[in-house]
C-alpha positions in Angstrom: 23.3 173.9 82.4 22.4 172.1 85.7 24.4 170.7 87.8 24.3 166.8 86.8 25.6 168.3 83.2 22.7 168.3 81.4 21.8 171.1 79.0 18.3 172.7 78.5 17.4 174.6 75.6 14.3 176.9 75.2 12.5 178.9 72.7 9.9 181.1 72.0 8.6 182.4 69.1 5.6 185.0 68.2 3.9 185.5 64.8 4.3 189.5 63.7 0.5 190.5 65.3 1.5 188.7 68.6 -1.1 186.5 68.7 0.3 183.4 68.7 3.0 181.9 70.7 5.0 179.0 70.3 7.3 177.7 72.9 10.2 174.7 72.6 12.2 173.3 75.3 14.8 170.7 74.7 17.3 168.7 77.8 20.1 167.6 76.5 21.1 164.5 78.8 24.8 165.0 79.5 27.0 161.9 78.5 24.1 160.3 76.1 22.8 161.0 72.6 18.9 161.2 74.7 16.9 164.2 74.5 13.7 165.0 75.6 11.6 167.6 73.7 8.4 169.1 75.0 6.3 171.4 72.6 3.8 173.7 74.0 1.6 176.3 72.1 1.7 175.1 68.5 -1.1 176.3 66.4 -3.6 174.0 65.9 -1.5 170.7 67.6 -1.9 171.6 71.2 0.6 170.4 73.1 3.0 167.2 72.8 5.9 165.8 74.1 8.5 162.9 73.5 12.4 161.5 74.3 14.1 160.7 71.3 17.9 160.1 70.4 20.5 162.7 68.5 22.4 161.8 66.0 25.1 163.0 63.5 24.4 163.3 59.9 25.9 161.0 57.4 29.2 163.2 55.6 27.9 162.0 52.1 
């Protein structure tokens, strides 16, 4: 968490022989459904990045 309240998430994942690496990192903006997601590593998509809005899923 920083110290304006927003959250950052980050992931990595490796394949079983370790040669490929995928990393995720996600900041939650506190007091707003905005994110921004930046993707880094993925397998034959190179690298992307975009802001983008959360929201809940219908309860039907």
């Amino acid at each position: 968490m920083q110290k304006n309240g927003d959250v950052n998430i980050s992931l990595r994942v490796r394949d079983s022989r370790h040669n490929r690496v995928f990393e995720w990192a996600m900041t939650l903006y506190h007091d707003s459904n905005q994110c921004f997601v930046q993707a880094s590593k993925v397998y034959m998509a190179g690298n992307f990045s975009f802001k983008g809005r959360i929201l809940p899923l219908p309860e039907n």
